[in-house]
C-alpha positions in Angstrom: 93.2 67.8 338.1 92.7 68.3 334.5 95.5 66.4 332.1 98.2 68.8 330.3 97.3 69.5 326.5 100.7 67.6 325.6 100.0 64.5 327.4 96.4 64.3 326.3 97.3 64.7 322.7 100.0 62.2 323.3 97.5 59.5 325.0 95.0 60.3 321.7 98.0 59.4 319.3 98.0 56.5 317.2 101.6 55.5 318.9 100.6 55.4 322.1 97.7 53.3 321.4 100.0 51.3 319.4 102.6 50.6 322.1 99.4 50.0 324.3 97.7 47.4 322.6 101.6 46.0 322.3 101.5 45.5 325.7 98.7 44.1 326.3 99.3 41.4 323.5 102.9 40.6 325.5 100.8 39.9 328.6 98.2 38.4 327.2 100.7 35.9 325.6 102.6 35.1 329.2 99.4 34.3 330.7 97.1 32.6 328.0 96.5 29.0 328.2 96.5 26.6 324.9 93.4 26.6 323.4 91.5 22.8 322.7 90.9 22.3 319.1 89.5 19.3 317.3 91.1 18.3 313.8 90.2 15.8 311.7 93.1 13.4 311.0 93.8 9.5 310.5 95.9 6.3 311.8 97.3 4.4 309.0 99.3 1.6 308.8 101.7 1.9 305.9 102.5 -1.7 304.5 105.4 -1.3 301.6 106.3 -4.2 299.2 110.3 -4.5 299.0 110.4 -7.2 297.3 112.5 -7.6 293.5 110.2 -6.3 291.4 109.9 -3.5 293.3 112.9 -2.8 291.9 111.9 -2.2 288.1 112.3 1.0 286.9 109.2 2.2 284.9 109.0 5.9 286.6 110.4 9.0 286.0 111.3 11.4 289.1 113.2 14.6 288.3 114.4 13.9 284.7 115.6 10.1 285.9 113.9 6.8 285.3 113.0 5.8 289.1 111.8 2.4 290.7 108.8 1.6 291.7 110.1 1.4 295.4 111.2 5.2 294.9 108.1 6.6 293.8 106.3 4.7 296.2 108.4 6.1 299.4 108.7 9.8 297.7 104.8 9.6 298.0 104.4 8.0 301.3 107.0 10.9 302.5 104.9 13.6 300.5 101.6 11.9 302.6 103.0 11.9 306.0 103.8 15.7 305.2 100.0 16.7 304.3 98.6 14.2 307.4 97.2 16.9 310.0 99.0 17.3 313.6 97.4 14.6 315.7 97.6 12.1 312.9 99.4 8.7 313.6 101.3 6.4 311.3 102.5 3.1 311.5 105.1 1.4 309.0 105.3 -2.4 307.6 107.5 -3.7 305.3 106.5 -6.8 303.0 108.5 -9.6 301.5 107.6 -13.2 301.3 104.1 -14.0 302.9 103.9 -11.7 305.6 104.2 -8.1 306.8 106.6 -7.0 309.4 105.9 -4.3 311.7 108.7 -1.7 312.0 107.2 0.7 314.6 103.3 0.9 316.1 101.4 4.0 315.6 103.7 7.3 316.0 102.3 11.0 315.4 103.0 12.5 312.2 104.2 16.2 313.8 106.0 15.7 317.1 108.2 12.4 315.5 107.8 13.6 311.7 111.7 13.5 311.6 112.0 9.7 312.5 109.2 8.9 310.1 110.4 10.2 307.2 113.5 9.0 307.8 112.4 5.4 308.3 110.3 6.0 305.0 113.3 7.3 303.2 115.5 4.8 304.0 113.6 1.8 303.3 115.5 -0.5 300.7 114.6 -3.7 298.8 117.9 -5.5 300.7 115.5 -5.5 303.9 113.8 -8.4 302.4 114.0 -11.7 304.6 113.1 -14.1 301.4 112.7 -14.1 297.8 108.8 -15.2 297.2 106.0 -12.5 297.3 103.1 -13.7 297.8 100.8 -10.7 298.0 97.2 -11.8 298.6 98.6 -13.8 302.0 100.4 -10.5 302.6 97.7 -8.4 302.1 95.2 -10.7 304.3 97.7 -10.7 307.1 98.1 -6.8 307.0 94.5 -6.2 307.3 95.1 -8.6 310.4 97.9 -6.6 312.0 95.7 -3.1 311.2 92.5 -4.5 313.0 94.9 -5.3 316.0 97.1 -2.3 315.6 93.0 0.2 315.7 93.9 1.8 312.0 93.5 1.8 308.4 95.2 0.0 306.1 97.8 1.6 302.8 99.3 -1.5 301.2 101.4 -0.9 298.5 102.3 -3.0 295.6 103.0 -4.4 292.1 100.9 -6.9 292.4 103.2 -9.3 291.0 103.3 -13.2 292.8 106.3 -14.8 292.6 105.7 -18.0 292.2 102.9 -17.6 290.0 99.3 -18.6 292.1 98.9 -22.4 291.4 95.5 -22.4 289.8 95.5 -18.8 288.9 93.2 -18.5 291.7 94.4 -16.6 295.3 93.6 -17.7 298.9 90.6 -17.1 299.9 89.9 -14.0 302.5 88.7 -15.5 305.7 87.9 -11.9 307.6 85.0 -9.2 307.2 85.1 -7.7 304.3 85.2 -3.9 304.9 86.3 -4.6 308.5 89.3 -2.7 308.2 89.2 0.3 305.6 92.0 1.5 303.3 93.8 1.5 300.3 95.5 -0.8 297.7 97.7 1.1 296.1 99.0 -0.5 292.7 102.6 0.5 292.0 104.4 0.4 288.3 103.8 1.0 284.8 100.8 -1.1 283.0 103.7 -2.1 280.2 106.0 -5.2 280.9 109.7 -4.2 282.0 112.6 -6.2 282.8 113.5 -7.0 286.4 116.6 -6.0 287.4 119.0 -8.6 288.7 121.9 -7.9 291.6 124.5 -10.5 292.9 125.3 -11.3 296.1 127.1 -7.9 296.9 123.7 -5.9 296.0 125.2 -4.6 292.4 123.4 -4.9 289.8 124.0 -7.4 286.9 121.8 -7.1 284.1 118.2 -8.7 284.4 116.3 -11.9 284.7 115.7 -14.2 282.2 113.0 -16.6 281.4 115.0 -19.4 282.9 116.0 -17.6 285.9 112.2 -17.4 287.6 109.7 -19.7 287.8 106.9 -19.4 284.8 104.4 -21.9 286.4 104.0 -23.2 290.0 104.0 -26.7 290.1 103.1 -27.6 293.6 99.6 -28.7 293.8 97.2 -30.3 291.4 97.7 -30.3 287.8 96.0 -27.8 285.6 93.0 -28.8 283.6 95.2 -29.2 280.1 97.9 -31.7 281.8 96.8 -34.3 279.8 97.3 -32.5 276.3 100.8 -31.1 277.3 104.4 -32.7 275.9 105.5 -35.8 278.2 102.7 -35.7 280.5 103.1 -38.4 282.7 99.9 -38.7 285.6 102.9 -40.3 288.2 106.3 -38.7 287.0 105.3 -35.6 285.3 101.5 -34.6 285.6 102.8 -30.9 284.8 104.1 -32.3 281.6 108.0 -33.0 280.6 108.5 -29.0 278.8 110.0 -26.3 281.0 107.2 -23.8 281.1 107.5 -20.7 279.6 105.8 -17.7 280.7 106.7 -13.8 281.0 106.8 -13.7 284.9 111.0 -12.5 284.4 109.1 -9.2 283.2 106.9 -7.1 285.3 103.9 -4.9 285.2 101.1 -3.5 287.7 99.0 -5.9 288.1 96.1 -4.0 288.4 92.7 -6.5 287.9 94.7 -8.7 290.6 95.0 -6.1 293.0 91.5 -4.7 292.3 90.1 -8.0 292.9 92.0 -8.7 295.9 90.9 -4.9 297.4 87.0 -6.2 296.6 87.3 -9.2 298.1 88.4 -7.3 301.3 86.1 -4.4 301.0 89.3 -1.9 300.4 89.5 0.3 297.8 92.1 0.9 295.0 94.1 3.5 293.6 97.0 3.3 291.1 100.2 5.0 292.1 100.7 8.2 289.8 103.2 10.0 290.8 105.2 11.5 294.1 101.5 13.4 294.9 99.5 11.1 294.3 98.1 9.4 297.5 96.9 12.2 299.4 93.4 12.5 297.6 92.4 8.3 297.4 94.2 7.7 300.7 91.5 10.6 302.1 88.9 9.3 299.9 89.4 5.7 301.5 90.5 6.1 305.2 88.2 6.7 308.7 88.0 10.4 309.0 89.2 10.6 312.8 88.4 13.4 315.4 91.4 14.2 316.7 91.9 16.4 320.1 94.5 18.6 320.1 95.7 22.3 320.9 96.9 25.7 319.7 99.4 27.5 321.3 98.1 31.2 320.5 101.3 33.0 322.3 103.9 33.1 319.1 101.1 34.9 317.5 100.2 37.5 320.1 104.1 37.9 320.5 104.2 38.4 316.6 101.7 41.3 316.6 102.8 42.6 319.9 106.7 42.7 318.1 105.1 43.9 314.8 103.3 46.8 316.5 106.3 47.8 318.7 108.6 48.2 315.2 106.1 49.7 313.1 106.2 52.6 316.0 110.0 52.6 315.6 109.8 53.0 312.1 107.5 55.7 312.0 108.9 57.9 313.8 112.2 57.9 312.1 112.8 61.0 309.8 112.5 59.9 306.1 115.2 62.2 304.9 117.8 64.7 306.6 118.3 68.0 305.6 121.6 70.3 304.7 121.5 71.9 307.9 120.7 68.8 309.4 123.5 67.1 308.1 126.0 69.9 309.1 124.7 69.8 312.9 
C-alpha cells in the first residue's frame, strides 16, 4: 500500500529525523553500560610542615602578605583540583621529628570535598612540639610513603630548629630513589622575622635573638671551641658567650633541602605561588594507570534534550501578523 504524499514528505523532513534520532539517544542512554577507560593519575602522600616558621609571612595572596603555611595549602588545594579522577591522596602533617598520618590514601573525585577541607583547614596550632627537625622528618616520610605504596610531596622551609649540631644532618639509611617525589621549599630566599603568639594563639610581636636557640650545644664541641671566650674543656667546651646567630629570622632554606632531596633521590622544586605544584609535582611523581569509567548517558540525554528543543523552536512562528494578532 503505497504511503500518502503528506506522510512521506513528513517522514523525509528534517523534524522527524530529528525527533527520531532523539529517541533513539533516550534509549540508547537507559540501556548503555559505563564504558572502561584508563587515565593516567597518581597516589601522593602530602606531608605539610606546621611548624613556627611556617608561620612567617613572606607571600603575597590576593593583594595581602600571606604565610608560608597559606600558600602552601592554597596550592596543595589548587593540586588535588587538577589530579585526574582515579587519583588518590594521602595527608601528613609535620612538627617535631616525625610525620603524622591524618588519613591513608582517599580518591581525589568521589571524597574531593573532605580533602580539601582537611587541606584548608590545617593550622600551625596542630603542632604536638616546638622543634622541627626536618631531615628526620623527611627520612621518616619517605618511610610512611614506601608503606603507605605512593609518592612522596614534603613540604617545607627547611629551617631546623635547633640548629643541626655539626652543621651536618642524619644520615639517610634507605634507597635512595626508592620512593619518588618532591621537596617542595616553601618561603622567600630573604630573612623575615618569625612571628611570635602567646599562650592563647594571638600574636605578640616576633622572636628575638635571645628567645631561640642560635647554636645546639648537645654533642661534641665544634672545631674552634678552643679559640672561643671562657672555653672551658669540662664546664664549658661550647665556650662561656651566649651564641649569637640569625636562626629568630627565617628564610627557604633551599641548598639544605636540595641536599637533603639528593641524598634521597627526590627531586626539588621551590614553592611559587598558589599554581605552582601541578607541573614539578607531574614532573617528579610515578605516572599511574588508573582504571576507571565513563558514564556516557548524561550526554546522550543532553543531545537527545537538545534535539527535541531545537524542533520546538523551529517550529514556532518568528513574528505574528495584524490579522494574526486580531484572530
Amino acid at each position: 500500500m503505497p504511503i500518502p504524499l503528506p506522510v512521506a514528505r513528513n517522514l523525509r523532513g528534517w523534524r522527524f529525523l530529528a525527533l527520531a534520532l532523539a529517541l533513539a539517544l533516550t534509549l540508547a542512554a537507559l540501556v548503555v553500560p559505563a564504558l572502561p577507560v584508563t587515565r593516567t593519575g597518581a597516589e601522593i602522600l602530602l606531608v605539610v610542615d606546621i611548624t613556627g616558621s611556617m608561620n612567617v609571612r613572606d607571600y603575597a595572596q590576593e593583594g595581602k602578605p600571606a604565610s608560608r603555611l597559606d600558600m602552601a595549602k592554597a596550592a596543595l588545594r589548587r593540586l588535588v583540583a587538577d589530579l585526574p579522577c582515579g587519583s588518590r591522596v594521602a595527608l601528613a602533617l609535620f612538627t617535631e621529628r616525625r610525620p603524622f598520618l591524618l588519613f591513608a590514601p582517599i580518591e581525589v573525585c568521589a571524597d574531593f570535598a573532605p580533602l580539601d577541607g582537611a587541606l584548608a583547614a590545617l593550622d600551625w596550632r596542630m603542632a604536638w612540639e616546638g622543634d622541627s627537625r626536618i631531615a628526620a622528618g623527611l627520612h621518616r616520610a619517605i618511610a610512611m610513603a614506601a608503606g603507605l605504596g605512593t609518592d612522596l610531596v614534603f613540604v617545607t622551609d627547611g629551617q631546623e630548629t635547633p640548629p643541626l649540631s655539626g652543621g651536618e644532618p642524619p644520615a639517610f639509611d634507605g634507597r635512595p630513589g626508592a620512593v619518588r617525589g618532591l621537596v617542595v621549599g616553601a618561603g622567600g630566599y630573604a630573612l623575615s622575622p618569625i612571628p611570635r603568639y602567646d599562650e592563647r594563639g594571638r600574636e605578640k610581636g616576633f622572636y628575638g635573638e635571645a628567645d631561640v636557640a642560635q647554636e645546639n650545644r648537645f654533642g661534641p664541641p665544634p672545631s674552634d671551641a678552643e679559640s672561643r671566650e671562657g672555653y672551658n674543656p669540662r664546664n664549658a667546651p661550647f665556650g662561656a658567650a651566649a651564641a649569637q646567630g640569625t636562626e629568630h629570622l627565617s628564610s627557604v632554606r633551599e641548598p639544605y633541602l636540595k641536599r637533603l632531596a639528593g641524598a634521597t633521590g627526590l627531586a626539588y622544586a621551590h614553592l611559587d605561588g598558589p599554581g605552582g605544584l601541578d607541573d614539578p609535582v607531574r614532573a617528579a611523581v610515578t605516572p599511574r594507570a588508573l582504571k576507571g569509567s565513563l558514564d556516557p548517558r548524561p550526554i546522550l540525554g543532553a543531545l537527545a534534550f537538545a534535539l527535541v528543543l531545537a524542533t520546538l523552536c523551529a517550529g514556532l512562528p518568528l513574528s505574528l501578523t495584524p490579522s494574526a494578532r486580531l484572530r
